[in-house]
Residue, then its C-alpha position, 0 to 999 in steps of 0.5 A: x506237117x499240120x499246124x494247129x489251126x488246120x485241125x479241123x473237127x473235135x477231139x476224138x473221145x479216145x487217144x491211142x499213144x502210136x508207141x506205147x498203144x496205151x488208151x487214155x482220154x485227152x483230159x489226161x494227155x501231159x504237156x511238154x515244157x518249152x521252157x530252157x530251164x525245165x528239163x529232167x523227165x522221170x521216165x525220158x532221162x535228165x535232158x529231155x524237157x519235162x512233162x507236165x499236166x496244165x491248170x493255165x491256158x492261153x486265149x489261144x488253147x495253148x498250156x503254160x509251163x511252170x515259167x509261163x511259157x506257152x506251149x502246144x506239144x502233146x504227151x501220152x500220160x503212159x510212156x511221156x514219149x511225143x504224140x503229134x497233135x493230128x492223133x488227138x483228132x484223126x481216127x488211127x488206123x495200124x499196119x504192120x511191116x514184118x518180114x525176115x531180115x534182109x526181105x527188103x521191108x524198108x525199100x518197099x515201105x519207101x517206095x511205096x510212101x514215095x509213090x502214094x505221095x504223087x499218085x494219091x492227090x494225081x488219081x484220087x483225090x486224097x493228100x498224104x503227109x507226114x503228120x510230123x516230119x520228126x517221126x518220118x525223118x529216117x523214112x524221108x532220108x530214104x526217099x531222098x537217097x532213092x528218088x532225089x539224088x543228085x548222082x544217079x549213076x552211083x550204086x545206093x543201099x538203105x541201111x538195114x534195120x536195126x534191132x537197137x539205136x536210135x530208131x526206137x525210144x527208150x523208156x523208164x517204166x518200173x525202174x527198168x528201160x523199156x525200148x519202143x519202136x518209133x512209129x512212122x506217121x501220115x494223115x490221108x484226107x480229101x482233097x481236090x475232086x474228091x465227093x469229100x474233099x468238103x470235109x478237109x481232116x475230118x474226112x480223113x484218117x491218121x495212118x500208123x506204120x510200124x517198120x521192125x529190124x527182120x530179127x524183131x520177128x525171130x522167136x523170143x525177141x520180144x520181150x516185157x522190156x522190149x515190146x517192139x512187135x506189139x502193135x501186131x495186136x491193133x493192127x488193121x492189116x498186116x503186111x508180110x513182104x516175102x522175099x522169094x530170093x531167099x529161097x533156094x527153091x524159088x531161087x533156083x527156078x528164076x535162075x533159068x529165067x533172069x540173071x539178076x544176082x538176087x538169083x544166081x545159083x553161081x554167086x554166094x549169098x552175102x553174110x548179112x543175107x543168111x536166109x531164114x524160115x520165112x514161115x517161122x516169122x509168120x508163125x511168130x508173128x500168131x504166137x505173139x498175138x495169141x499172146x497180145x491180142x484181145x480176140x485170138x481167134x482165126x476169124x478175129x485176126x487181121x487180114x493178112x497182106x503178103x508182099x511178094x517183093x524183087x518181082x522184077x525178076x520172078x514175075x514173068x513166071x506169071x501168066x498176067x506179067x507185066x502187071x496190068x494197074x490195079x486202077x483206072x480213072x472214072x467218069x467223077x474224076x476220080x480212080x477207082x481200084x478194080x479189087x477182081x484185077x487184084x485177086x487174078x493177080x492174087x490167085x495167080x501169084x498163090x498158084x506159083x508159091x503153093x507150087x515151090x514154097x507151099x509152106x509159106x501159103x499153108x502158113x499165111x492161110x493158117x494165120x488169117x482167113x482173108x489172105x491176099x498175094x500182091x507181087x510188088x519191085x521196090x526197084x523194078x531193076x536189078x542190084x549192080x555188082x562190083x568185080x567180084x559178083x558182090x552186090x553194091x546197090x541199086x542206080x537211082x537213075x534205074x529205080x521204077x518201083x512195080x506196083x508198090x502201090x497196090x498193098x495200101x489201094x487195096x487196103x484203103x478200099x477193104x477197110x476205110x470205105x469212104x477214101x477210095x472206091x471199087x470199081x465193079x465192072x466197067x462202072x465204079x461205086x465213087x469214091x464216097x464207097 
């Protein structure tokens, strides 16, 4: 979690509030009280403490509240939900998760944080961490139940995204309760032999991702008093975990190739596994950004990263599987990403969808003009079953996550040049891009 004193660089000239995406200039940010006695927020309920704009300030910087407390917590004038101090400095950029319920959105999304967490610094010079614990709390119990679990010989499942509770804040806006997701929060900056590392945070970026319960995506479940699917209109890229298990025609083919019971024609799927149209969520997901988003146009849409996810079981249909790492070290001292080893995969990767699910390409080329296809596991293992073939969860002694790093590295290099470079032949462009 950043301290105050960390945040190097100026303020930036525009604020973008992560849960309502509300614009506002800092000279209008609100303040939180830390006073006890001053609770009741109009728009947060009467136990919550109250927002306010300062004229009293310490030598310090910090706000002083009606009873001369001081105080450092920032909120956005809009909703008065908390915005973390590294957002008033660290230039955001939006992904998007969204994928059909039961896709294993939340398994990747752990794994894959877990993973950049130890590669990022080890490969390639750049540090991510929560930049505020509280934001990221659901997200590092989920790494705690996969990869710091003391039983590792005992079956674990993370619970399943909900559409309501407490991963979403609850608003007053117009006399009416708005629900707004919870945003999950990082900072990625240069660090160790990175050609930036000189620059600390003002080298770096603030990294704001939106993880949906799969229903959110169903048609009509967004609505003006709960807009939980809007942040797909900033986003810089979008990423779409396809669960080909879900798919009786995928299913059946890597039935013959693996006994994984993701894929047993033999086994019922479970109740909370009915399986949807997964090119409806993706069709959905345009609609509401026709709706939402300032510049509807093919052309003007975000690139759209399919997620291939449970490759552990489908992969060796493929020409390239095992997977070969999408990086490698170079003579700076630093990993470049080989872009073409992703599109090989990519292409490869499309070739099997176009043959068993060609809707789904159809849709993912409609939505966006810059597609890729990266295969990932979360797991990189089979669920365990009980007695009756029912599936109880995955060992934690067993999880080797397969490429879940891959989406974010090849993101990184497309879009935020500077963080990580492209390898071009055998040689490669550093990471100052």
């Amino acid at each position: 979690m950043l301290d105050e004193q960390d945040l190097l660089g100026p303020l930036l000239s525009k604020i973008t509030c992560p849960h309502c995406w509300h614009v506002f200039q800092p000279a209008d940010t609100l303040w939180i009280s830390e006073h006890p006695d001053l609770l009741g927020d109009r728009l947060l309920g009467p136990h919550v403490p109250q927002r306010f704009l300062p004229n009293r300030f310490t030598l310090q910087g910090k706000a002083l509240d009606s009873r001369g407390m001081p105080t450092s917590r920032l909120a956005c004038p809009h909703c008065h939900l908390e915005i973390p101090r590294g957002i008033f400095h660290l230039r955001p950029v939006f992904f998007s998760l969204l994928g059909a319920p039961a896709s294993g959105k939340s398994y990747f999304l752990t794994t894959m944080i877990w993973r950049l967490r130890k590669l990022l610094p080890e490969k390639f010079g750049l540090a991510l961490t929560d930049l505020d614990a509280i934001h990221n709390h659901r997200l590092q119990e989920y790494e705690n139940t996969l990869f710091l679990n003391r039983d590792g010989q005992t079956p674990v499942e993370l619970p399943k995204t909900e559409t309501t509770g407490d991963l979403y804040n609850l608003v007053m806006l117009g006399g009416a309760p708005v629900q707004y997701i919870k945003p999950f929060l990082f900072s990625i900056q240069p660090v160790g032999k990175h050609p930036r590392a000189n620059l600390g945070l003002r080298g770096g970026r603030a990294l704001v991702v939106y993880d949906n319960a799969g229903e959110s995506f169903l048609p009509g479940a967004d609505s003006a008093r709960s807009p939980v699917t809007r942040h797909l209109a900033l986003s810089a890229a979008w990423f779409f975990v396809f669960d080909p298990t879900q798919d009786l025609r995928f299913r059946r083919e890597v039935s013959r190739i693996s006994d994984d019971p993701q894929v047993r024609m033999d086994l019922d799927r479970p109740a909370r596994e009915v399986p949807y149209r997964q090119d409806v969520i993706l069709r959905e997901a345009w609609e509401r950004v026709l709706r939402h988003h300032e510049a509807p146009l093919r052309r003007g849409m975000p690139p759209l990263v399919v997620i291939v996810a449970k490759a552990d079981c489908w992969g060796p249909l493929l020409p390239c599987w095992p997977l070969p790492e999408p990086y490698r070290m170079t003579a700076k001292g630093v990993a470049g990403v080989s872009i073409e080893r992703i599109v090989e995969v990519s292409s490869a990767v499309r070739s099997l969808m176009e043959q068993y699910v060609p809707e789904i390409v159809a849709a993912a080329e409609t939505l966006s003009r810059d597609v890729i296809y990266i295969p990932v596991s979360a797991t990189g293992c089979s669920p365990e079953t009980n007695e009756r073939g029912e599936i109880i969860g995955f060992l934690p002694s067993k999880i080797q996550p397969i490429w879940v790093e891959t989406p974010i590295l090849y993101t990184l290099v497309r879009w935020m040049p500077g963080l990580v470079g492209r390898l071009v032949g055998s040689t490669s462009r550093g990471a100052a891009g």
